[in-house]
BADOVEX-98630 format. One record per atom (N, C-alpha, C, O): atom name; x, y, z. Coordinates in Angstrom, 3 decimals, decimal comma. Layout:
N
("CA"; (X; Y; Z))
...
% end
This chain:
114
("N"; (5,560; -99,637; 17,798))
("CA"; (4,943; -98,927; 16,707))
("C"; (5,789; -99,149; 15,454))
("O"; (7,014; -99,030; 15,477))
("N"; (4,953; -99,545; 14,132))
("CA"; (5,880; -99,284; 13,260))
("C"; (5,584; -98,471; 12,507))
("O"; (4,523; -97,847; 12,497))
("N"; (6,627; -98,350; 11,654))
("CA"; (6,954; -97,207; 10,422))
("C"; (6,646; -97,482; 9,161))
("O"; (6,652; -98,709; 9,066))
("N"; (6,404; -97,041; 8,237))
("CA"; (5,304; -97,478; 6,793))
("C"; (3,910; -97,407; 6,593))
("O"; (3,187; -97,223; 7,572))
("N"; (3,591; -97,487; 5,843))
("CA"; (2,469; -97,013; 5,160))
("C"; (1,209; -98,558; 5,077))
("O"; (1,253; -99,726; 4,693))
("N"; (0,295; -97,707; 5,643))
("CA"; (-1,259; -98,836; 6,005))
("C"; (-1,785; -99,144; 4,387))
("O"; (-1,469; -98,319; 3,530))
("N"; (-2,283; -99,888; 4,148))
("CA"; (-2,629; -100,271; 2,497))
("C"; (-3,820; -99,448; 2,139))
("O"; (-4,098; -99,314; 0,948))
("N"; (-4,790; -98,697; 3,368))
("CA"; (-5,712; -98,091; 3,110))
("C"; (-4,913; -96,416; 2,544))
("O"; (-5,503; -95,569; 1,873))
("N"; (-3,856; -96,340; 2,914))
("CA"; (-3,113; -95,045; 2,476))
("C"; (-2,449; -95,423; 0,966))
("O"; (-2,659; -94,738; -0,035))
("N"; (-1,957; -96,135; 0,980))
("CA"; (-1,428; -96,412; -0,076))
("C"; (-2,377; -96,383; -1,288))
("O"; (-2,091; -96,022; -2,429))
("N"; (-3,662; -96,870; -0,789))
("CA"; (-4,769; -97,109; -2,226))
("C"; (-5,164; -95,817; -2,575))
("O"; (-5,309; -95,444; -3,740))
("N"; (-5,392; -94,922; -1,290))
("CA"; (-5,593; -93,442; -1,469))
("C"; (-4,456; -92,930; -2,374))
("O"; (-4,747; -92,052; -3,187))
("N"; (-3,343; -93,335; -2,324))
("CA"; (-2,235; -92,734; -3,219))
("C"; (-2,212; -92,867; -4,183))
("O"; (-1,714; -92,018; -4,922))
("N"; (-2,869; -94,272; -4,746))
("CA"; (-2,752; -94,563; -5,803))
("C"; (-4,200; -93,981; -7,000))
("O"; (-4,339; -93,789; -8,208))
("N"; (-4,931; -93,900; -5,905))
("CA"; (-6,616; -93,698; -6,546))
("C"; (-6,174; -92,095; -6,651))
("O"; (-6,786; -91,579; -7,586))
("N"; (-5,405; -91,270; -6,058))
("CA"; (-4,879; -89,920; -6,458))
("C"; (-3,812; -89,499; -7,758))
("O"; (-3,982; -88,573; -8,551))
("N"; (-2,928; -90,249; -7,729))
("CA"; (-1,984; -90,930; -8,490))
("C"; (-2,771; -90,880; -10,175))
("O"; (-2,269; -90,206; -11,075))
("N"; (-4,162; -91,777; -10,392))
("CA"; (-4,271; -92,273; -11,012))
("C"; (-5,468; -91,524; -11,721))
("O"; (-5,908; -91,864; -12,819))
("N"; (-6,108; -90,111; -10,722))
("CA"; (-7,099; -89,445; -11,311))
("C"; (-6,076; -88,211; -11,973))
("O"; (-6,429; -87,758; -13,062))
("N"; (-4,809; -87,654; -11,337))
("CA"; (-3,827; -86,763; -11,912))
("C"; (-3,561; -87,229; -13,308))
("O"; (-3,942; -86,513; -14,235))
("N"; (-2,873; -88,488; -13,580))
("CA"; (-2,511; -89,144; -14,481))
("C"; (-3,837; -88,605; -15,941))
("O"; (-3,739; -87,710; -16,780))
("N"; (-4,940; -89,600; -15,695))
("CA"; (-5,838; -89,061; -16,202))
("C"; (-6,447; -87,556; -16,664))
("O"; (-7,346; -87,426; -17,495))
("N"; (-5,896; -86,637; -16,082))
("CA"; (-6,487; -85,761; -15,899))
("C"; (-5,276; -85,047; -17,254))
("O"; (-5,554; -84,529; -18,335))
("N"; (-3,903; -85,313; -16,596))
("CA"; (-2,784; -85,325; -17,480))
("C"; (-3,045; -85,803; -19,146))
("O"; (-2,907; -85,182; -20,200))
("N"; (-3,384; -86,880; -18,908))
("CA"; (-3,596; -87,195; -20,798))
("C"; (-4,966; -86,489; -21,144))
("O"; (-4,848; -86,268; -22,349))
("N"; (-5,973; -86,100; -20,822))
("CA"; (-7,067; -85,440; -21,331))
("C"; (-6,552; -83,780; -21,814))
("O"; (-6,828; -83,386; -22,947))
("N"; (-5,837; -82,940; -20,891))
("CA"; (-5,378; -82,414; -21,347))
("C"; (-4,160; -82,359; -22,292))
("O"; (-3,962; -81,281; -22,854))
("N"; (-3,570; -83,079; -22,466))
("CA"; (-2,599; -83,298; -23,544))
("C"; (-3,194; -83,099; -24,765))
("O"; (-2,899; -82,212; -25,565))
("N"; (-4,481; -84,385; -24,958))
("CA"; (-5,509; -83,884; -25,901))
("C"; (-6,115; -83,031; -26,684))
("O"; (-6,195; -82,881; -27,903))
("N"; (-6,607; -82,395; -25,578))
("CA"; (-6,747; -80,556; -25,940))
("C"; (-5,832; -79,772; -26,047))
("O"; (-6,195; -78,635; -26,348))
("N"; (-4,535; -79,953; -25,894))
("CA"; (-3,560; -79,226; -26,299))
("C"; (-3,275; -79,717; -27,886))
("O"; (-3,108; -78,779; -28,666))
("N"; (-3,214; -80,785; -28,339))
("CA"; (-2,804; -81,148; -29,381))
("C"; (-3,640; -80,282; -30,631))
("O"; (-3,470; -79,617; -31,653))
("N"; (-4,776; -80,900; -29,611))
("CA"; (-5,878; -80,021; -30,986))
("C"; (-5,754; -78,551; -30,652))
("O"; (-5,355; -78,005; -31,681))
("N"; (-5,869; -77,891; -29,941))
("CA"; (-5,351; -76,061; -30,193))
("C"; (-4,249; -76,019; -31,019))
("O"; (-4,054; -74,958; -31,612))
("N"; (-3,575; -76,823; -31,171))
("CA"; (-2,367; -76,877; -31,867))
("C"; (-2,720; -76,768; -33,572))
("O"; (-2,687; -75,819; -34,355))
("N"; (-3,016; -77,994; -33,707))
("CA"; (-3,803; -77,995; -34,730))
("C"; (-4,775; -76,674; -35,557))
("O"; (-4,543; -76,116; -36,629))
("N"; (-5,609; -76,523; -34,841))
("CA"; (-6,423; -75,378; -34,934))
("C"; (-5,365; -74,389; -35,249))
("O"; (-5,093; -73,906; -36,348))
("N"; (-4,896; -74,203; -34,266))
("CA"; (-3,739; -72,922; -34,594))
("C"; (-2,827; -72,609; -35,758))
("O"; (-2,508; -71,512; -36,216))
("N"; (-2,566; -73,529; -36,040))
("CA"; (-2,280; -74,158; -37,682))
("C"; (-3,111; -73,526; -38,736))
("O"; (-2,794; -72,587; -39,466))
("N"; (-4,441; -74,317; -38,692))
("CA"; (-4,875; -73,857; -39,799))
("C"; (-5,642; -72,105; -39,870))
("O"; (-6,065; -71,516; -40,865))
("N"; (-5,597; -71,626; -38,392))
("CA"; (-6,044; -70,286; -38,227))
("C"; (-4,822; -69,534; -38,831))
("O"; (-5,075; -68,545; -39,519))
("N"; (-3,604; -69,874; -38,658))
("CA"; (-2,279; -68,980; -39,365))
("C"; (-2,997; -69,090; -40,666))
("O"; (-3,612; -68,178; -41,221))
("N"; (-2,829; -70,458; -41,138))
("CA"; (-2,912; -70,717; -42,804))
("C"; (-3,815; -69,503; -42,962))
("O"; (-3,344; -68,538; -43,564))
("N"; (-5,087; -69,434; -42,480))
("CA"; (-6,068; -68,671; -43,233))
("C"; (-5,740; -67,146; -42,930))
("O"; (-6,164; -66,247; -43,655))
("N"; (-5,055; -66,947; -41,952))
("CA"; (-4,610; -65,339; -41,738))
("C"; (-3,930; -65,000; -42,642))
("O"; (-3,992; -63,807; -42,942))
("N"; (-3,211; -65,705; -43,267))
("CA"; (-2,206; -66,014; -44,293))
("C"; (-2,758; -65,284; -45,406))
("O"; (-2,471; -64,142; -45,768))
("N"; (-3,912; -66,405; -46,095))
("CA"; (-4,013; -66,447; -47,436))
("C"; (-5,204; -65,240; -47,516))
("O"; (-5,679; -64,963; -48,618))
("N"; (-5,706; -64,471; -46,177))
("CA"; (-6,046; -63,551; -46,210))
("C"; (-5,380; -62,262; -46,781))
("O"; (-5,837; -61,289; -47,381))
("N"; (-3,876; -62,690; -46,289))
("CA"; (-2,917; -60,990; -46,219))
("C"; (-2,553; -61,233; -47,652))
("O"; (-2,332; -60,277; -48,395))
("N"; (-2,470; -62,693; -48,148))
("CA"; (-2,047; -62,612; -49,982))
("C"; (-2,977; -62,072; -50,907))
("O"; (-2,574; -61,580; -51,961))
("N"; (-4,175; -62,115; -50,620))
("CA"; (-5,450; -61,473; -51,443))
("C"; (-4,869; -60,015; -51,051))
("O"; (-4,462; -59,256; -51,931))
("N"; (-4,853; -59,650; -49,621))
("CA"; (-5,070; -57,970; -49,313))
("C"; (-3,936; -57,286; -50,396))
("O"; (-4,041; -56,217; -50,998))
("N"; (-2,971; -58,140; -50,430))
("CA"; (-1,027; -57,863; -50,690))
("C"; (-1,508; -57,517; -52,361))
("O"; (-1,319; -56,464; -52,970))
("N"; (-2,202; -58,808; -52,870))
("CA"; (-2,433; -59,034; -54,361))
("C"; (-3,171; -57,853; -54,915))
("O"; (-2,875; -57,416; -56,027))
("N"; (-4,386; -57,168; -53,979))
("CA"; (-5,320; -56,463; -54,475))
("C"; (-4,372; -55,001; -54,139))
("O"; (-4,779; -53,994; -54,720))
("N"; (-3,593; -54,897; -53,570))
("CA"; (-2,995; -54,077; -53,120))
("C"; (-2,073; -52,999; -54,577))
("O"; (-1,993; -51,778; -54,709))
("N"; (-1,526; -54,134; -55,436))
("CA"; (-0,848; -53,919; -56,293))
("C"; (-1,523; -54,040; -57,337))
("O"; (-1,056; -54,869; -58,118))
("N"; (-2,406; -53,558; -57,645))
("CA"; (-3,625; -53,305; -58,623))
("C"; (-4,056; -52,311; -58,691))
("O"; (-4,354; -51,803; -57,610))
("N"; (-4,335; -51,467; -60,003))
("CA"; (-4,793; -49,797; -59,969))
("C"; (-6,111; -49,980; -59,343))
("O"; (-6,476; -51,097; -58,977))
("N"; (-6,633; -49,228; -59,245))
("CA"; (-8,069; -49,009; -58,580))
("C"; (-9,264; -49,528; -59,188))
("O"; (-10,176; -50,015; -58,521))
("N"; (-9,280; -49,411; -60,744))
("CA"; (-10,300; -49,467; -61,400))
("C"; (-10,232; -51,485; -61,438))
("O"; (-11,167; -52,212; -61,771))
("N"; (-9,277; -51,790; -61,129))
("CA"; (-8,762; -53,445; -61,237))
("C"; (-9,021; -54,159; -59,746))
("O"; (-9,178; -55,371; -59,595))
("N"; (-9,034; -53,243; -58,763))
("CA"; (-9,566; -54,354; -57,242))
("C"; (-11,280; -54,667; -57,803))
("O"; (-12,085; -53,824; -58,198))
("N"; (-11,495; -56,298; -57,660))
("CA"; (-12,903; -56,272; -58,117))
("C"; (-13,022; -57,244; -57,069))
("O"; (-12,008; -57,721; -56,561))
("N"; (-14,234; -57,595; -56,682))
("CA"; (-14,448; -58,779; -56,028))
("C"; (-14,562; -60,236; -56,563))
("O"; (-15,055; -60,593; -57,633))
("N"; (-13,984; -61,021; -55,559))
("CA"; (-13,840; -62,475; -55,935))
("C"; (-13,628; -63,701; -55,040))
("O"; (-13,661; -63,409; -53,845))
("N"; (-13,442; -64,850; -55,276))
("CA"; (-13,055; -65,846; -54,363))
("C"; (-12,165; -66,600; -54,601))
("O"; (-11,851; -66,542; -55,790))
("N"; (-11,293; -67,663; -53,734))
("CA"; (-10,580; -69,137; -54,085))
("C"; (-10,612; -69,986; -53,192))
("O"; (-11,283; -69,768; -52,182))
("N"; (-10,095; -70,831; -53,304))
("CA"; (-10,191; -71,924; -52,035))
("C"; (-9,077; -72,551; -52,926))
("O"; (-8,844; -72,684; -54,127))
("N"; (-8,221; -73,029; -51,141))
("CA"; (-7,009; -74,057; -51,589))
("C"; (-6,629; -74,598; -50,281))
("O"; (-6,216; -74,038; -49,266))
("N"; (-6,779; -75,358; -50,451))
("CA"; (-6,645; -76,333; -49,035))
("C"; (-7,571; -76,483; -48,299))
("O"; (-7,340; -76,669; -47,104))
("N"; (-8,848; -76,450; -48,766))
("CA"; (-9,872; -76,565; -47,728))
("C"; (-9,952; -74,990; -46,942))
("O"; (-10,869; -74,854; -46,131))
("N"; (-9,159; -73,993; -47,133))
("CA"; (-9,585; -72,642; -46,717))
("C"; (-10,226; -72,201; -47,943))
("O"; (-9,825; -72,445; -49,081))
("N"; (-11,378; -71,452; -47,581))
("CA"; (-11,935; -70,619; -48,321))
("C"; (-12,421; -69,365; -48,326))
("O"; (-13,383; -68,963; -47,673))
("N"; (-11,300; -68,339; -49,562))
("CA"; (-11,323; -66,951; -49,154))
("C"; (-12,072; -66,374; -50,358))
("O"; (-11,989; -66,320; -51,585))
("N"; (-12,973; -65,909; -49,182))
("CA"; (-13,767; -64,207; -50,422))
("C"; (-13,638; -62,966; -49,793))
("O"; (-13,482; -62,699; -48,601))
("N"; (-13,731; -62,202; -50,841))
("CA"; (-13,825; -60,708; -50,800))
("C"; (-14,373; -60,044; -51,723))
("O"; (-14,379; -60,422; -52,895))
("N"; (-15,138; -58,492; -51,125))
("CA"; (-15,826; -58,183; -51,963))
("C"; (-15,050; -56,458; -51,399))
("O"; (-14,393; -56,170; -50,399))
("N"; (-15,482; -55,693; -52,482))
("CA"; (-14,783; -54,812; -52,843))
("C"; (-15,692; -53,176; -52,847))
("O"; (-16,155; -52,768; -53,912))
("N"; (-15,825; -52,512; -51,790))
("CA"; (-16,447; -51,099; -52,165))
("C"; (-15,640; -50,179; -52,317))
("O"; (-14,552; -50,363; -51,772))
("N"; (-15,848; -48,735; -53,164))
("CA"; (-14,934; -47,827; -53,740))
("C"; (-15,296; -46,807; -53,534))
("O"; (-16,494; -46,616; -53,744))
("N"; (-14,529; -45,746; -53,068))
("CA"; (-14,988; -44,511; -53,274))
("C"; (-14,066; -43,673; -54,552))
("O"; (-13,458; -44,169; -55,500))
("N"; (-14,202; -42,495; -54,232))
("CA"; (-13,136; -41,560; -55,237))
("C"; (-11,362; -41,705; -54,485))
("O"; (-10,369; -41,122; -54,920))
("N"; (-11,389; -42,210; -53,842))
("CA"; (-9,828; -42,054; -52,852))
("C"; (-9,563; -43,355; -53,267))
("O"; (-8,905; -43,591; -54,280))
("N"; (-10,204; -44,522; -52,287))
("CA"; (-9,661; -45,544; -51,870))
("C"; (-10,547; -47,091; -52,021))
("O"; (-11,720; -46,820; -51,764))
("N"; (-10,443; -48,263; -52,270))
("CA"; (-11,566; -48,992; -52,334))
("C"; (-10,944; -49,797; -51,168))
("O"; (-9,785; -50,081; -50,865))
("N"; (-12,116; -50,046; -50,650))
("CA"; (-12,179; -50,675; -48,992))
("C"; (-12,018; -52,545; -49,658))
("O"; (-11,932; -52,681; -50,878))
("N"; (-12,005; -53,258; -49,150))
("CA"; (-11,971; -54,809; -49,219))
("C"; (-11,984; -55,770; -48,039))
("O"; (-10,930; -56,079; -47,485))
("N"; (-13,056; -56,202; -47,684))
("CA"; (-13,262; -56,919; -47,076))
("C"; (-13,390; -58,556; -47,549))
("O"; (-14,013; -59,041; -48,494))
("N"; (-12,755; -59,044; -46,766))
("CA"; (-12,372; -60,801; -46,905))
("C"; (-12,802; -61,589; -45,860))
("O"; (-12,530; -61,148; -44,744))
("N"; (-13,430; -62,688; -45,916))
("CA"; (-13,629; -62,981; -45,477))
("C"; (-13,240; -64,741; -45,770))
("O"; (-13,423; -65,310; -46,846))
("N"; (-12,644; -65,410; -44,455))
("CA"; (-11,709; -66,568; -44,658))
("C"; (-12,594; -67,455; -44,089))
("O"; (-12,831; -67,224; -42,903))
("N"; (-13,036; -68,202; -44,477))
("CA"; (-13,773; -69,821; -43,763))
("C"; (-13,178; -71,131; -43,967))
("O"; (-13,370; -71,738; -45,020))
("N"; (-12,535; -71,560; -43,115))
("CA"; (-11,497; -72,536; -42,821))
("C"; (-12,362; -73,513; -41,647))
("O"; (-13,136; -72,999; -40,840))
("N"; (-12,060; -75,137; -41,712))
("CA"; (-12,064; -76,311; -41,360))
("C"; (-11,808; -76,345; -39,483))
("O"; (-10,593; -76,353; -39,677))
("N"; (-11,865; -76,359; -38,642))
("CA"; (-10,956; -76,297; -37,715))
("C"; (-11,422; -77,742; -37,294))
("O"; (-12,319; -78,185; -38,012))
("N"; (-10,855; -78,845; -35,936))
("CA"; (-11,439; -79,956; -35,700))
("C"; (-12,252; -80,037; -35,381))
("O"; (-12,755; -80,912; -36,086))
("N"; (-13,154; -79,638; -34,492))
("CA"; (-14,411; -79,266; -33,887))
("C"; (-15,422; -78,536; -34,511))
("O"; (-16,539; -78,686; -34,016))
("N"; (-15,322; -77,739; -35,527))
("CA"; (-16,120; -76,786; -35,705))
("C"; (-15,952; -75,983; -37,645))
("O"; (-15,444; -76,629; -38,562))
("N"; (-16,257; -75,196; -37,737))
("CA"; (-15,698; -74,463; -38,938))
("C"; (-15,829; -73,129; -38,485))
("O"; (-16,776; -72,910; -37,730))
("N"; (-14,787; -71,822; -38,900))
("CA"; (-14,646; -71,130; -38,288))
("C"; (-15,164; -69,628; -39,606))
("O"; (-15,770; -69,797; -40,664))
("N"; (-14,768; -68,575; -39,153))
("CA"; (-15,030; -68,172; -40,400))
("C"; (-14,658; -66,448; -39,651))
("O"; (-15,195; -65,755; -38,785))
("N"; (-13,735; -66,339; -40,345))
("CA"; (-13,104; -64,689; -39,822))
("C"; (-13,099; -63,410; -40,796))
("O"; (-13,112; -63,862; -41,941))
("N"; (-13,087; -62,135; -40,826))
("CA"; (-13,404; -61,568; -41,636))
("C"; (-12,216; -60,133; -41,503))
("O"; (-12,092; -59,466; -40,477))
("N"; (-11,585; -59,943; -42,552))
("CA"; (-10,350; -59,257; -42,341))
("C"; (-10,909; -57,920; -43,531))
("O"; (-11,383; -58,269; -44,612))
("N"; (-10,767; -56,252; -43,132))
("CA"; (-10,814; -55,323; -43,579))
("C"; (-9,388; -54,594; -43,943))
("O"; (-8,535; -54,127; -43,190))
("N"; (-9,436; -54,658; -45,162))
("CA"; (-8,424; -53,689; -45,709))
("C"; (-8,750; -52,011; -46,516))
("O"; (-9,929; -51,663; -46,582))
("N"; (-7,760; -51,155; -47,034))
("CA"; (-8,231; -50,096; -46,876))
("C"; (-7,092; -49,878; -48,523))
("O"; (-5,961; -49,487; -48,233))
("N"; (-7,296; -50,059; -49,805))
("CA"; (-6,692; -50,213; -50,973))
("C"; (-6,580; -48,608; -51,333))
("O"; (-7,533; -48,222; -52,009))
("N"; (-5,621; -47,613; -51,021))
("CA"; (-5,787; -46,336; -51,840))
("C"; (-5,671; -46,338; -53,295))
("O"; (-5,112; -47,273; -53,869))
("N"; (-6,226; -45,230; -53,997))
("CA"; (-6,757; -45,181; -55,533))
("C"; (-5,421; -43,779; -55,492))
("O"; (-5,392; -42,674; -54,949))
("N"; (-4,625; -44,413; -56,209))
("CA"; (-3,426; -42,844; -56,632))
("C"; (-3,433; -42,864; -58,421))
("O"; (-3,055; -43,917; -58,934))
("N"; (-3,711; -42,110; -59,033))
("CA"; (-3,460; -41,613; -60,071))
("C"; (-2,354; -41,878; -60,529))
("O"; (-1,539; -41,864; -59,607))
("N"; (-1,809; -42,159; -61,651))
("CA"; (-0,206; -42,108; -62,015))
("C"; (-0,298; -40,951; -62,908))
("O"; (0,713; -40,513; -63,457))
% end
């Protein structure tokens, strides 16, 4: 009897070998791009919290609604008020690879008297 491996095993090893492999770079793929994506989802969480930050430091009668775009993100917000506080909602629509995405962030601006 000998010892080693029949070529019909070996091809099995290799035809296993070679669907892992594969299977390995496809996901790499999709990792790269979540990556990506993930990127530009910060960016736009981002330039969300600079509008909220910006409108933030503005008397009351001065939060108004508006838009910008810079980098291919594009942020609006529009602005309701009561006697307290004016609410602001934004809403960010950004590029992603696959798709375009579009998220919508609520802030809560209090109205104080000086």
């Amino acid at each position: 009897m000998r010892h080693g491996f029949t070529i019909i095993e070996l091809l099995v090893a290799i035809v296993i070998l070679t669907i892992g492999m594969l299977a390995l770079a496809g996901t790499a793929g999709l990792v790269a791009t979540h990556v990506g994506d993930g990127r530009q989802l910060t960016a736009g969480a981002h330039e969300a919290r600079s509008v909220i930050d910006s409108l933030g430091t503005l008397e009351c009668e001065r939060v108004v609604s508006g838009s910008s775009a810079r980098g291919g993100i594009i942020v609006s917000w529009s602005v309701s008020r009561d006697s307290t506080a004016a609410t602001v909602a934004v809403a960010v629509g950004l590029p992603l690879r696959r798709r375009e995405r579009r998220d919508v962030y609520h802030a809560v601006v209090p109205c104080t008297s000086p």
